[in-house]
N, C-alpha and C positions, 0 to 999 in steps of 0.2 A: 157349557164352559169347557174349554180347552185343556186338557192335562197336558201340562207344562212341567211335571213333578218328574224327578228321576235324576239320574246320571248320564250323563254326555260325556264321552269321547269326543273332543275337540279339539283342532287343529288351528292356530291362531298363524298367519303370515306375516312375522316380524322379520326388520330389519337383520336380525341376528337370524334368521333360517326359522322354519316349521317350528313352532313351540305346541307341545302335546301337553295335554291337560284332561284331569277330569272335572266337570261343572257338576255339581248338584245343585237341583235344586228343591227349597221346601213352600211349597205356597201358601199361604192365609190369607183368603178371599183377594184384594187387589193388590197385596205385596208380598215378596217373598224375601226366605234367607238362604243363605248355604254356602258354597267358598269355590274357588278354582285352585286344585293343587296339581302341581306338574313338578319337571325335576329344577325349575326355579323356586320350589317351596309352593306354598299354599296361602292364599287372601283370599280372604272374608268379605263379602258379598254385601254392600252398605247402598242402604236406601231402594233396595230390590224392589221395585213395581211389576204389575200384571195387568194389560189392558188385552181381554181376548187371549189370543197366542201368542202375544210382542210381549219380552221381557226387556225390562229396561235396568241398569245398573252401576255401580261403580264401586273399584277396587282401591285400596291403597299397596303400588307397587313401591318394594323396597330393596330387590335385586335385577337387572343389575346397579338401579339408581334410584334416589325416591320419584315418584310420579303418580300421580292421582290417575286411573284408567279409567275413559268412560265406556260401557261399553252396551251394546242394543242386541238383541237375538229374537227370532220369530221361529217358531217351534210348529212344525207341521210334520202331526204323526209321529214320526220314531227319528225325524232328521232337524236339524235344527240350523240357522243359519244366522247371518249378520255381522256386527263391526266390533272394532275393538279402537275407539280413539287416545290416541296415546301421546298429550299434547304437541310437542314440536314434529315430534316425529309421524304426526297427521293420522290416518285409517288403514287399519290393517281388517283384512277377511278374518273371521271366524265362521267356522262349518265343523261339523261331525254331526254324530249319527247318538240315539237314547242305547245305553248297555241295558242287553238281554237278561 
């Protein structure tokens, strides 16, 4: 099974510029919890799945506007990658790297 577990340094490509973030996350067997906090504040990780290395998730964003984010990441090794869907405003990259 894939360790998927840890903290991520994340780099999300929003409309608004580079948003930094840390991801944790905590696994139990096919799903997981944990939150992304950056200097937009911090959400909580809802309905967290684990299939292999693919995490799959979503957030409830409430700065700068409410919005439900969906969002998908595949974790290989120590780097970690994938999307960040963010209704109207379509797919944003998310990439970083597991903190040492």
């Amino acid at each position: 099974m894939a360790d998927v577990d840890g903290q991520f340094d994340v780099t999300v490509k929003s409309p608004m510029g580079d948003q930094n973030s840390v991801l944790t996350v905590k696994s139990d067997g096919d799903s997981f919890t944990g939150q992304m906090a950056g200097s937009m504040g911090s959400m909580d990780i809802e309905n967290g799945s684990v299939d292999g290395n693919t995490l799959k998730w979503k957030m409830d964003m409430t700065v700068p506007m409410p919005m439900t984010l969906e969002c998908t990441a595949t974790v290989d090794g120590d780097a970690i990658s994938g999307e960040v869907v963010a209704g109207a405003f379509g797919a944003m990259a998310l990439s970083g790297s597991r903190k040492a």
